[in-house]
C-alpha positions in Angstrom: -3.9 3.3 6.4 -5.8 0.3 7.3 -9.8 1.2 7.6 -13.2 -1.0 7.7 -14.9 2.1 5.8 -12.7 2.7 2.4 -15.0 4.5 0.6 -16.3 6.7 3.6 -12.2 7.7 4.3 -12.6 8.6 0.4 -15.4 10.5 0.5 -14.3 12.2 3.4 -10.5 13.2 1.8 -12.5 14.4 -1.6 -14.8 16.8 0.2 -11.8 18.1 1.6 -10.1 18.6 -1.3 -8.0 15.7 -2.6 -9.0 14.1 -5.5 -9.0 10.1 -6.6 -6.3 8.8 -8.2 -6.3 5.2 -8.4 -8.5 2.9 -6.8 -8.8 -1.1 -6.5 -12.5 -2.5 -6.9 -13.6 -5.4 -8.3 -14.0 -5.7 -12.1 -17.4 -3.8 -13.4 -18.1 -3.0 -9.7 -17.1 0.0 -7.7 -16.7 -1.7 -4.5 -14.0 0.5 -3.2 -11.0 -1.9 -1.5 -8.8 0.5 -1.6 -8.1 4.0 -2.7 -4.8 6.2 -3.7 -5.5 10.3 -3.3 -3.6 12.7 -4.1 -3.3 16.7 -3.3 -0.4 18.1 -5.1 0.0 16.1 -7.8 1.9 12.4 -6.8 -0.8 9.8 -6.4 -0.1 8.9 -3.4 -0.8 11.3 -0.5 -2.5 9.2 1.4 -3.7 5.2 0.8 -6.2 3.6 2.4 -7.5 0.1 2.1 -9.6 -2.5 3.4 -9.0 -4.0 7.7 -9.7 -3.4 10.9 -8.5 -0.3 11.9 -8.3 2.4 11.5 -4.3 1.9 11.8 -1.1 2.8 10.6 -0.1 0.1 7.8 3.0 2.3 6.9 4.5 5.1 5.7 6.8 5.7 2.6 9.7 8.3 1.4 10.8 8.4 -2.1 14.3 6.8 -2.4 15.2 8.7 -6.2 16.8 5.6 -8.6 16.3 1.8 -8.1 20.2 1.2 -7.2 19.3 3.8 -3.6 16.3 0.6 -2.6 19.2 -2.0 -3.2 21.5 0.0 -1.1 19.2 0.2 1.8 18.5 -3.1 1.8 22.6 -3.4 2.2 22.9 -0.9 4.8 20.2 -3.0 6.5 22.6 -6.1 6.3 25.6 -4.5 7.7 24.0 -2.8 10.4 22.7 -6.1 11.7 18.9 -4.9 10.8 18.8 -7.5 7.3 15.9 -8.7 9.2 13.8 -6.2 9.1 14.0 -6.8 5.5 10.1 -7.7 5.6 9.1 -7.4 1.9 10.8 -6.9 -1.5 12.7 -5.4 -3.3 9.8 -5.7 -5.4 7.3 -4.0 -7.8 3.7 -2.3 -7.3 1.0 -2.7 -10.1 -0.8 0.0 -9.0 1.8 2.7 -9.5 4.6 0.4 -10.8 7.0 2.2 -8.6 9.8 -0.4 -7.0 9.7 -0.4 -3.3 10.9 -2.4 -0.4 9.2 -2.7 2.6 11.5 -2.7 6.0 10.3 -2.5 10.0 11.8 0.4 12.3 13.3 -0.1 15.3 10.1 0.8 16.8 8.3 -2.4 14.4 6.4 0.2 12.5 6.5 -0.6 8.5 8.7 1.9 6.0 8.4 1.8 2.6 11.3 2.8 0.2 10.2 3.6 -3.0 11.7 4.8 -6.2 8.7 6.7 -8.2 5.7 9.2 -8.0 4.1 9.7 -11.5 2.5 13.5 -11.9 -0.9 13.7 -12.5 -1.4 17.5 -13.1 -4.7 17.3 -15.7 -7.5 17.6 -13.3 -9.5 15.9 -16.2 -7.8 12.2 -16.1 -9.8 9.9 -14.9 -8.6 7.4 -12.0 -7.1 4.3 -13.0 -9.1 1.1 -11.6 -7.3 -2.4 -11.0 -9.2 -5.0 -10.1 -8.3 -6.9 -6.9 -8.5 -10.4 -8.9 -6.1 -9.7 -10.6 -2.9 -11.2 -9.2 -1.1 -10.5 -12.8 -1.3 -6.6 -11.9 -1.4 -6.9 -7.8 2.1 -7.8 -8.2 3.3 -8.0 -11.8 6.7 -10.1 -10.7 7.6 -11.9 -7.8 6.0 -13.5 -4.8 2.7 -12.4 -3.0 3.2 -10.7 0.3 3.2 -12.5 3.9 -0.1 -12.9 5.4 1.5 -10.9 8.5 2.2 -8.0 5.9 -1.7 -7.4 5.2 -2.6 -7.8 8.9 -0.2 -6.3 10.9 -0.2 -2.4 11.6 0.4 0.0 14.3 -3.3 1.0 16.3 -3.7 4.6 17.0 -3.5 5.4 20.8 -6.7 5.2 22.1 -9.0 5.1 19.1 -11.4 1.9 19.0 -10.5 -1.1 15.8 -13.3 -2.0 14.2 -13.3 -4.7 11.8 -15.0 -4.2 8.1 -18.2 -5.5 7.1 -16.0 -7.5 4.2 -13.3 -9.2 5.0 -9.8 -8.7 3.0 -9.0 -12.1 1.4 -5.8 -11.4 -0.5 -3.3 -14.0 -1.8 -0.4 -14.5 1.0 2.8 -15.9 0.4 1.8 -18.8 2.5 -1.4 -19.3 0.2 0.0 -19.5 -3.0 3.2 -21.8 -1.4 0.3 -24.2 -0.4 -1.1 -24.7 -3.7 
């Protein structure tokens, strides 16, 4: 989910429950640009991060073992949808779990993805990563598409409101222009 208030949509999922399992902040700083929480154990129940929304950014299943990703991406290609093909097959930092990004028929983003670590000792802290980082953002590969951090589905008739900071990740198109 895409929402100018991160660490409000944090505090808000804590109180009811979920708990803080990664987050991305800037180095020293706990500047919240985006948060993973979790409720049964995967770290990734629900994801928000820095935009204008709120809005949908995507939504992910678990595709098991690495080789079920590339065979997607196949399928994709045979059905006359390689296309919609909009990002990867790639790897997360935060997480590490390979994914690859495709749009429905519908132009809403999927996300196939191959990993969930457990986190089932209440006591372990969150793991930070810091937003500067481009190393860890993406630890192989090219940066996403501009498109792909600004593009999401809006909620029917709920009001965008832009955040206070503005996102300024590294696009594909930025780091081709240096």
């Amino acid at each position: 989910m895409l929402t100018p208030e991160v660490r409000k949509a944090c505090e808000f999922y804590t109180a009811a429950g979920f708990r803080l399992s990664e987050y991305i902040a800037p180095s020293g700083a706990f500047d919240l640009r985006g948060v993973f929480l979790q409720r049964k154990g995967n770290p990734h129940d629900i994801v928000f991060f820095n935009g204008a929304g709120p809005r949908l950014h995507h939504f992910a299943f678990l595709a098991p073992e690495v080789h079920h990703l590339l065979h997607a991406c196949d399928v994709a290609g045979e059905l006359g949808y390689g296309a919609s093909v909009e990002r990867g097959p790639g790897r997360h930092g935060p997480g590490h779990a390979m994914y690859v990004y495709m749009r429905d028929p519908d132009g809403h983003r999927v996300e196939l993805f191959n990993t969930h670590y457990q986190i089932m000792d209440i006591e372990n802290e969150p793991v930070g990563w810091d937003p500067s980082d481009h190393a860890i953002s993406f630890p192989w590969g090219l940066p996403a598409r501009q498109a792909w951090f600004e593009e999401a589905t809006p909620f029917a008739d709920v009001a965008i409101r832009e955040p206070q900071l503005k996102p300024k990740p590294l696009t594909l198109e930025a780091y081709l222009a240096k």
